[in-house]
N, C-alpha and C positions, 0 to 999 in steps of 0.2 A: 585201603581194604574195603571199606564202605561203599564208594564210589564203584568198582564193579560189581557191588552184588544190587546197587543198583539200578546202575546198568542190566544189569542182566533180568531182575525180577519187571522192570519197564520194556526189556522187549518181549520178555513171555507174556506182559498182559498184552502188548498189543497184535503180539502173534497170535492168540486167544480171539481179541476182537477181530482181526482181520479173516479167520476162520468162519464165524458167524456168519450164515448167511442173512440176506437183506430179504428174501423172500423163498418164499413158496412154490415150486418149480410150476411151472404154468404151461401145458394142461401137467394133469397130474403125471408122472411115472409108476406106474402099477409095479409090484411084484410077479413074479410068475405066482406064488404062494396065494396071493391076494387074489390076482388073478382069476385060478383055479378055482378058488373057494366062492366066489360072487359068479362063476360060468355057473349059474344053475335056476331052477324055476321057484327059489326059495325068494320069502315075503318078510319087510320088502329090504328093492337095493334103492339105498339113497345114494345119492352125489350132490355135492355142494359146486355152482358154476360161479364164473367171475365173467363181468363181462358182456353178458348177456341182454338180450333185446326184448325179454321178455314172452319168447316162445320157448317152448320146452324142448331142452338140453342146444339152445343158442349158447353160446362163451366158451370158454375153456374150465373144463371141468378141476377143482385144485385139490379137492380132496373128494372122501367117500367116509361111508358107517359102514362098521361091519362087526363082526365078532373078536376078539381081542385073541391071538394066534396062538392056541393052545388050551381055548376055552370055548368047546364045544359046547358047553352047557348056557353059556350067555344068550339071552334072548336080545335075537337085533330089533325087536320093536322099541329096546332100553337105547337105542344109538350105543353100545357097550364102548367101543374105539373107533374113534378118530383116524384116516391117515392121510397122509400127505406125505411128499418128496421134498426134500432139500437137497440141493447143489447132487441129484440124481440119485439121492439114495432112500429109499422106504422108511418111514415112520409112522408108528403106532402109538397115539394118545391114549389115555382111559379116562373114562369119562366118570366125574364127580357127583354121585349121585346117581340114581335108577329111577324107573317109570316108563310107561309105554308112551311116550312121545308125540307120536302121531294120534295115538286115540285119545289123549287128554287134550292137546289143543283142539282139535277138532271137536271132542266135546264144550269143550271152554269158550270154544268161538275169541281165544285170543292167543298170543304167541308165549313162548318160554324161553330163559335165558342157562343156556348151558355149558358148561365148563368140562376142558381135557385137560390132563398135563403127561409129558414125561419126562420127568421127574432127574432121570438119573442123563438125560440131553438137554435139560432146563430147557424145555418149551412149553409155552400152555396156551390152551385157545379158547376164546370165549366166544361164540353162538348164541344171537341176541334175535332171534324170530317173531316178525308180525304176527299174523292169526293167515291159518293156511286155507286154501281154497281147494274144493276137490274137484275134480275133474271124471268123467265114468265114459270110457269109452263106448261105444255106439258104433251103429255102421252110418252113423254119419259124421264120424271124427270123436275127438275129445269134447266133450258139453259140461258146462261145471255144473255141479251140483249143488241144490239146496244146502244149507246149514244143516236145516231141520232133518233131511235125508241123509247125513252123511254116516251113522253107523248102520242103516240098513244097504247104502251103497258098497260099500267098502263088505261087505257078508255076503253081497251078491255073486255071481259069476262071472261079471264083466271086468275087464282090466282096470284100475281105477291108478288116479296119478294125484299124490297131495303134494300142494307148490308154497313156499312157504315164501318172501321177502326177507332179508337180513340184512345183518353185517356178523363177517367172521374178523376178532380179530385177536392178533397170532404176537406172541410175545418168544420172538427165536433168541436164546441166548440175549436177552436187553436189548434188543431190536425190534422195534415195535411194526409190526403189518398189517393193514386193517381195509378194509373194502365191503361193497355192498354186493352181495351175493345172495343166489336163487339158490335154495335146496328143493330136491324135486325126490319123491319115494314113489316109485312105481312098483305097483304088486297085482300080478294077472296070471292065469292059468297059462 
């Protein structure tokens, strides 16, 4: 009698782990939902890329920030959620902690370490960012911006782009994922 139950609890765990996926669906799969809600002139939209050559939005983008789906009142300068795709299907992290993000490293002149999870899909992510560089577009391209310049740039009228160096990494069901990644927040009239 012991022997199939077993049996039986050794192949639900490994039906379990075989479910897990090994990554992050590369580029990301949006929702329509998700979608819809970042199709707009609202400040800013981040994307996290993998891959990349170090021009802005080269790679495959894996994930995005945005407001957490039924919380309109979250301010995306907090990164409020996370999301990314598994094995095709949309996922929404919430992000551990609040602050505006982009204006505290940019005033800090260094990077922050930030944490998602969800909780009830046991996945969580952790975002470990260098110190970001702005960038103010111009009519002669993207030009980075001073440090010292960078909260009167960002107030100005010009489209501005903070680029951040990373590593995202992603703990899917005890599968660990991890890579060096560009986050990029563009916000422009």
């Amino acid at each position: 009698m012991k022997l199939p139950t077993l049996l039986a609890f050794g192949l639900a765990c490994a039906t379990a782990n075989a479910a897990a996926p090994v990554a992050p669906d590369l580029p990301l799969r949006v929702s329509t939902w998700l979608e819809q809600a970042t199709d707009s002139k609202t400040c800013p939209l981040v994307d996290v890329w993998v891959g990349g050559n170090g021009e802005i939005g080269s790679g495959k983008r894996v994930a995005t920030m945005w407001r957490a789906r039924g919380d309109e009142a979250g301010e995306l300068s907090d990164w409020p959620a996370l999301y990314l795709s598994l094995s095709g299907k949309p996922l929404a992290l919430r992000r551990q902690g609040a602050g505006d993000v982009e204006s505290q490293t940019l005033r800090d002149r260094r990077g922050a370490s930030l944490h998602w999870a969800a909780s009830a899909e046991r996945v969580t992510a952790r975002l470990q960012l260098q110190a970001p560089r702005l960038y103010v577009e111009t009519d002669d391209g993207w030009l980075v911006s001073a440090p010292a310049e960078a909260a009167r740039a960002r107030q100005g009228e010009d489209p501005t782009r903070t680029v951040w160096k990373g590593r995202l990494s992603l703990d899917l069901r005890g599968r660990a994922w991890e890579r060096e990644v560009e986050v990029v927040s563009t916000c422009g009239p």
